[in-house]
C-alpha positions as CSV (number, residue, x, y, z in Angstrom):
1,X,0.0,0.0,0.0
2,X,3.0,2.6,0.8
3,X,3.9,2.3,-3.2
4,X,0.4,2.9,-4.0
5,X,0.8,6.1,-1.8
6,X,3.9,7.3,-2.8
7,X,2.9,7.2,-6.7
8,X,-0.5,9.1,-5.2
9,X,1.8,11.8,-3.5
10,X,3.7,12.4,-6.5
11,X,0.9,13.2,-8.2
12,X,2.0,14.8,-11.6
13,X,5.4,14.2,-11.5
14,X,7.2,13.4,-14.6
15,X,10.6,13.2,-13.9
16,X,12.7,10.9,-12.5
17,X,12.6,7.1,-12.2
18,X,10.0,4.6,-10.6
19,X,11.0,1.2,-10.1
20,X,9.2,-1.9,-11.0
21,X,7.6,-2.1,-7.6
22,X,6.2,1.1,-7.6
23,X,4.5,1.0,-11.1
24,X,3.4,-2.7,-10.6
25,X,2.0,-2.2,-7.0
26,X,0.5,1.0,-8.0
27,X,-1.5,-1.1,-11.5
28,X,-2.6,-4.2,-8.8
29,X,-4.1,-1.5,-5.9
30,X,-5.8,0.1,-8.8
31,X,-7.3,-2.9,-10.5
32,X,-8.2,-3.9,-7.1
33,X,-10.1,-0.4,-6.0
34,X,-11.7,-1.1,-9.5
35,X,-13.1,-3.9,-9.1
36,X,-14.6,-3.3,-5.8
37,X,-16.1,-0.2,-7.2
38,X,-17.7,-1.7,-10.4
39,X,-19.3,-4.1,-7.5
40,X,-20.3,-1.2,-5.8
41,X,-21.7,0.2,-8.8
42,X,-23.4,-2.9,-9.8
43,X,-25.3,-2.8,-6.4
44,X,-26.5,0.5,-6.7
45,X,-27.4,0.5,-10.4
46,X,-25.0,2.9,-11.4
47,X,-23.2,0.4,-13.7
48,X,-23.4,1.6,-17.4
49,X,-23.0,-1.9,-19.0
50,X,-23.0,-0.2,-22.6
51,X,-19.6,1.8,-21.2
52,X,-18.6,-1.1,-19.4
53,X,-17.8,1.5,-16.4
54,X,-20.2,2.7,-13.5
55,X,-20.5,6.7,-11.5
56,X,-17.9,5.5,-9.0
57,X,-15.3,3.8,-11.4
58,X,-15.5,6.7,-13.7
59,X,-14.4,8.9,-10.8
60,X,-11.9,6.5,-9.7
61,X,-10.4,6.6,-13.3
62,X,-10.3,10.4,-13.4
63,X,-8.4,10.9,-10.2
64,X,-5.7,8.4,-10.7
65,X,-5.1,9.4,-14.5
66,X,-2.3,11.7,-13.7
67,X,-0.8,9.7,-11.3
68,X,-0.5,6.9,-12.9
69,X,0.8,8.7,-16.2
70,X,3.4,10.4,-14.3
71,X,4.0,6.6,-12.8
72,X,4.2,5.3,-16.4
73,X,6.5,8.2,-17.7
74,X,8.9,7.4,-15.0
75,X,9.0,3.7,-15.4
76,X,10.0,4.3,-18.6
77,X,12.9,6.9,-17.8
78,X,13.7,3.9,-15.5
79,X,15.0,1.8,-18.5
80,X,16.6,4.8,-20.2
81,X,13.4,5.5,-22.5
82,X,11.6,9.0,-23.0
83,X,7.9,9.3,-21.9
84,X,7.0,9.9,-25.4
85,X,7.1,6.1,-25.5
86,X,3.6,6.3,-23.9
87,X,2.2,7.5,-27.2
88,X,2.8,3.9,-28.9
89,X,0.3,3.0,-27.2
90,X,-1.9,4.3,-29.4
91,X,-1.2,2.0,-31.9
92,X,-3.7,-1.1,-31.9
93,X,-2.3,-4.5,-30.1
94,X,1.4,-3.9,-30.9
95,X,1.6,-1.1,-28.5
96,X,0.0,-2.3,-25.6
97,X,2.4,-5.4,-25.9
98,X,5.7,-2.5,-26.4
99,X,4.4,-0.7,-23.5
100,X,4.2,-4.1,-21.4
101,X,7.6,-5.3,-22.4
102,X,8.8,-1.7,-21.6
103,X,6.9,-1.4,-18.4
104,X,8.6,-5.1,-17.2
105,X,12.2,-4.5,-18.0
106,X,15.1,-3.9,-15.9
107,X,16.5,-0.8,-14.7
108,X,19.4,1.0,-16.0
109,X,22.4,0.2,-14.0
110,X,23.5,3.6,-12.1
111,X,22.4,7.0,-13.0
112,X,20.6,8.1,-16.4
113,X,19.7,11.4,-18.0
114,X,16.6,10.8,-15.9
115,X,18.2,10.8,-12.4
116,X,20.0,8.3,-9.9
117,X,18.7,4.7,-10.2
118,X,15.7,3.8,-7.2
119,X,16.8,0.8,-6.1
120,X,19.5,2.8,-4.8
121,X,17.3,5.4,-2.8
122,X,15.2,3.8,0.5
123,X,12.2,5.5,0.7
């Protein structure tokens, strides 16, 4: 949970580095909150099937966008790559599956352009 809060307290932050903890732990609390809410939303009939989202998910979603693009951007200047990465995305199935190979490799040894490697720094 501290991961998930620290991502939440640097909440439009693109520089620097996040390490594979942080962005992963941030993604599973997420998906979890998500899921509880869509329950939630079920319950109280505020589940839009045709958007696949409910009131409370929606909200959810806008309040951690930021954060977890600024989480995203500096996993990325983790392994040395710009944040402009995050626009391959965009590009249908190959990009998601770029963005996931990106998002799950290693850091750069030692400093970058980006800052001092995380592992390094207890927080």
């Amino acid at each position: 949970m501290n991961w998930y809060i620290q991502v939440l307290k640097k909440y439009a932050v693109f520089t620097g580095r996040a390490r594979r903890k942080e962005y992963w732990f941030f993604v599973l609390i997420s998906l979890i909150i998500l899921f509880i809410l869509a329950f939630i939303d079920n319950a109280t009939g505020t589940l839009n099937e045709d958007r696949g989202m409910g009131l409370l998910g929606g909200i959810y979603s806008l309040a951690v966008l930021l954060p977890g693009l600024g989480v995203s951007v500096r996993r990325l200047h983790d392994s040395n790559r710009s944040g402009w990465w995050m626009l391959i995305g965009f590009i249908p199935i190959l990009g998601s599956i770029v963005l996931l190979v990106f998002m799950l490799l290693g850091s750069t040894p030692g400093d970058n352009q980006y800052g001092a490697n995380p592992k390094g720094i207890k927080a």
